[in-house]
N, C-alpha and C positions, 0 to 999 in steps of 0.2 A: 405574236410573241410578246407583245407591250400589251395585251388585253385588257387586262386592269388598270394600268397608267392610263387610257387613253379612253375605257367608260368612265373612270375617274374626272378625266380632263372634262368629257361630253356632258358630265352633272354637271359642273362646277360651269361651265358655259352656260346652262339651261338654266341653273337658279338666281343666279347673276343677268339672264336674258342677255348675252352677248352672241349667242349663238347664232353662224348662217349656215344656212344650206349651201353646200358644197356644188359644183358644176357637174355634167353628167356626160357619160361615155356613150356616145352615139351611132348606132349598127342599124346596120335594117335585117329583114327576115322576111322571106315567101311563105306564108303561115294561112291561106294559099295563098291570098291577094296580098304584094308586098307592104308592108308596114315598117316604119319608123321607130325604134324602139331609143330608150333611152334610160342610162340605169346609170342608180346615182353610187357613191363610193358607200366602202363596206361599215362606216361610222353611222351615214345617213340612214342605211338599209336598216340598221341595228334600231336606231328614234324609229324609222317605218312601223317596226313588228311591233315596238313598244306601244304606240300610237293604236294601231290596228287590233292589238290584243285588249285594249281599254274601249276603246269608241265604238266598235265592230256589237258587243252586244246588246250596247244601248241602242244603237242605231235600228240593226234586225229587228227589234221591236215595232216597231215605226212606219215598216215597211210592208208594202200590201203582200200577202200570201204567193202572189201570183207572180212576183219577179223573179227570178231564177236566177239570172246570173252574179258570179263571183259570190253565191252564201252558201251557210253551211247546209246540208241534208238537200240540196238545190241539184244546180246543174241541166247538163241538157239532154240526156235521157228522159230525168223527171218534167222538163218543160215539154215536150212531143208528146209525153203519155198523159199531161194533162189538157194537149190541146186536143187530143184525138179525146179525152172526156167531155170535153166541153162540145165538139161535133154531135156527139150522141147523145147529150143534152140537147143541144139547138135543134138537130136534124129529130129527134124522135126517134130513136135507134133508125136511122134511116129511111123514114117514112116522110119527112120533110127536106123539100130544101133548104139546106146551109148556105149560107153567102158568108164571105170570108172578104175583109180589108186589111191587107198587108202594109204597112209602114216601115220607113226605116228614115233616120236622120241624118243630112248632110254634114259628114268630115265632123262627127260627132265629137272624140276628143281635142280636135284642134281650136272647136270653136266653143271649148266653157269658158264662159263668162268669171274673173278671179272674182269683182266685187260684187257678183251677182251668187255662186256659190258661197262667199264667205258671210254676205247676209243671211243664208237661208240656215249656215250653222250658227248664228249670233242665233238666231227665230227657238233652236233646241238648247244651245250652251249658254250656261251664265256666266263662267269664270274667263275673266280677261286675260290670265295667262294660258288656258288652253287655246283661246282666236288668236293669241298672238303666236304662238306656235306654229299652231294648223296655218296661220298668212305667210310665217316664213317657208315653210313647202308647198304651197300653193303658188307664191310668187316666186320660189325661186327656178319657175320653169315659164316659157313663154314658146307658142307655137311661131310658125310664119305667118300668122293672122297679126300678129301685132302684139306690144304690150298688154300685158294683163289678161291674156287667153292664150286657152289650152291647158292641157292637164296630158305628164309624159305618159307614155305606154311602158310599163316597167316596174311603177311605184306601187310598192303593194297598196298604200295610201289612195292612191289614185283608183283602186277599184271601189273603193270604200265611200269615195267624193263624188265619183258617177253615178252610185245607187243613191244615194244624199239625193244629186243633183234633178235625177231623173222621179224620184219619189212625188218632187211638187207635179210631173205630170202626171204619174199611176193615180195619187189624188184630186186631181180635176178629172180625169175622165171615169174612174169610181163614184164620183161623189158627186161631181157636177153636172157629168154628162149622163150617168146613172149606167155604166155600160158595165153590163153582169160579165158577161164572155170577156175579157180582157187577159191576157199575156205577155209578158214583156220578157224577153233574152238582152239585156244591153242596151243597143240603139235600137233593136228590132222588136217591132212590137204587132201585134192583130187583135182584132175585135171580129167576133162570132155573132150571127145575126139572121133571122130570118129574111128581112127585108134588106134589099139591095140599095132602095130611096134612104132610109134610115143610116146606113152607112155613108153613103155620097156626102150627105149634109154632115157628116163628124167631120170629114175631111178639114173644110175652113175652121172649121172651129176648134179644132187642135192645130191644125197650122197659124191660129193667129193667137192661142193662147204660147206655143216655144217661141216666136219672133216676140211680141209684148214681154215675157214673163223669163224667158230661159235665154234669149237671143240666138236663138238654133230654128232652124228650117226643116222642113220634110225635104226628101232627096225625093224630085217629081218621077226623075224616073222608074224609083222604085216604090210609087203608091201605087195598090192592086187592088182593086176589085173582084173577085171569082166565084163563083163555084167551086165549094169541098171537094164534089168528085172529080173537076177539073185537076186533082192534084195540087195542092200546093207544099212549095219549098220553105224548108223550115227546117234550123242548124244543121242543114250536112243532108239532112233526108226528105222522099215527095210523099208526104199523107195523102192516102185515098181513101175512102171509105170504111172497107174491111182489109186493108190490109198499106204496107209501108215498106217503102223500096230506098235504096240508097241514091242520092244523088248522083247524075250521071259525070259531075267533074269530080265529084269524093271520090267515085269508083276508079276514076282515068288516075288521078291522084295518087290512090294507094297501090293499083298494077308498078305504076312508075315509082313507086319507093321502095317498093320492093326491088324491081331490076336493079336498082341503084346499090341498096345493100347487098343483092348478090353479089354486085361487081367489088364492093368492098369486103366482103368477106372472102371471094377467093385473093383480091390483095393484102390479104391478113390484116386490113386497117379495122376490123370486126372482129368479136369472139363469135362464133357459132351460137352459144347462150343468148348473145344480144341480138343476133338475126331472129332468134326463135323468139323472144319479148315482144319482139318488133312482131311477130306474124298474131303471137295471141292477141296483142291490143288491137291487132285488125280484125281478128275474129271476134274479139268485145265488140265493137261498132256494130258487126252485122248479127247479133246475137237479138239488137233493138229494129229489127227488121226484118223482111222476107230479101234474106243473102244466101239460099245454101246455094243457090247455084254459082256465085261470085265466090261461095268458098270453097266450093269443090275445083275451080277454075285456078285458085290461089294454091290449092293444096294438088294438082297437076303441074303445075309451073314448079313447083319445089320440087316434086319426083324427076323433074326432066332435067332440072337444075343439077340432081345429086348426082343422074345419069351418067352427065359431061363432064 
């Protein structure tokens, strides 16, 4: 209702540089593995968009082809259909074997580095009053790792600072490492490869370039070595060769959210319309796979449901 009084106020702090970041409303969420989220007030969110509508295109520029996550014309459809390109690359429409190294990085948002990201945006930005900005929502959040780390899950800002952050390594293993197959979802990332020895030896050498350079670790026990047609997991689904199945906890996942909103819509806490949204966006997911039989399974459970 004070909308203009209070962008008004939010300039008038900004030009002046008085302005801080406000404290943040703290929830978790089973999104499937529980996370910590944290979302800051509706003034702050408002600088977020503004911030992310300016910085957002300069940045994408900058960033290798192959990251996917949080950009525009991205996402994680388009990252599975270009890892399954780069299979048929590497393999020779399947006439070679493919070796596949899966990574992923330990408690990835909790542990960035504040004066380790904000050097690397001094390295892109010249103007002192946009670092001094971007330092006050950078510093105005701090994990349980200590002062000066972590970045919340919440800020739109914050997905914008991990593709930043994570850029210095899509560039060392592009450029340094020379690794053509690369992909990266987030913290998750693979490298495609004929040889299984050639991958072994990346390992150290991107684990000692995030502890030196990022202060982030590989999670050991999720570095992988495989074989293509052994299947491998990747956002939500298991690539094989000629063909791509849903993940066996995404499947157990989405039967259980459904029973769930059954039980809510026969307590009217549901419209009917929003159960049915709910069943298309599950039939979106298996549309990027071999699902009819998961949706003929889905689309049985609904008739026996209507039954009762």
């Amino acid at each position: 209702m004070r909308f203009i009084d209070n962008t008004l106020s939010l300039y008038k702090e900004l030009s002046e540089k008085t302005y801080k970041h406000g404290g943040y409303q703290a929830f978790k969420i089973n999104d499937p593995k529980p996370r910590d989220i944290h979302k800051a007030s509706v003034r702050d969110r408002l600088l977020h968009h503004a911030i992310y509508k300016i910085l957002y295109p300069y940045f994408d520029k900058k960033f290798i082809p192959d990251s996917f996550s949080c950009r525009l014309n991205k996402g994680t459809h388009k990252a599975v259909n270009k890892f399954r390109e780069f299979y048929y690359k590497v393999g020779k429409n399947s006439t070679k074997t493919c070796w596949v190294l899966k990574c992923d990085i330990r408690k990835f948002f909790a542990n960035i580095n504040h004066e380790i990201l904000k050097g690397i945006l001094a390295k892109y930005i010249e103007d002192k009053d946009i670092l001094w900005l971007l330092s006050q929502i950078i510093d105005s959040f701090n994990s349980k790792r200590g002062i000066g780390v972590g970045l919340p899950l919440g800020n739109l800002t914050s997905q914008l600072f991990v593709n930043i952050y994570l850029n210095e390594l899509d560039q060392f293993i592009k450029h340094k490492l020379k690794a053509k197959y690369y992909i990266r979802y987030c913290d998750d990332f693979m490298i495609l490869g004929e040889n299984k020895e050639y991958l072994t030896k990346l390992i150290p050498l991107i684990n000692n370039f995030l502890k030196e350079k990022l202060n982030l670790t590989l999670h050991s026990d999720k570095v992988i070595i495989k074989k293509y047609h052994q299947g491998i997991d990747f956002l939500g689904y298991v690539a094989l060769p000629h063909y791509r199945v849903l993940r066996t906890k995404t499947k157990t996942r989405i039967f259980k959210k459904i029973r769930k909103k059954q039980q809510d819509l026969q307590k009217h806490l549901i419209s009917e319309e929003s159960f049915n949204q709910s069943l298309q966006s599950y039939f979106g997911i298996l549309k990027h796979c071999n699902g009819y039989k998961i949706k003929k399974r889905i689309l049985l459970i609904c008739k026996k449901f209507q039954r009762e």
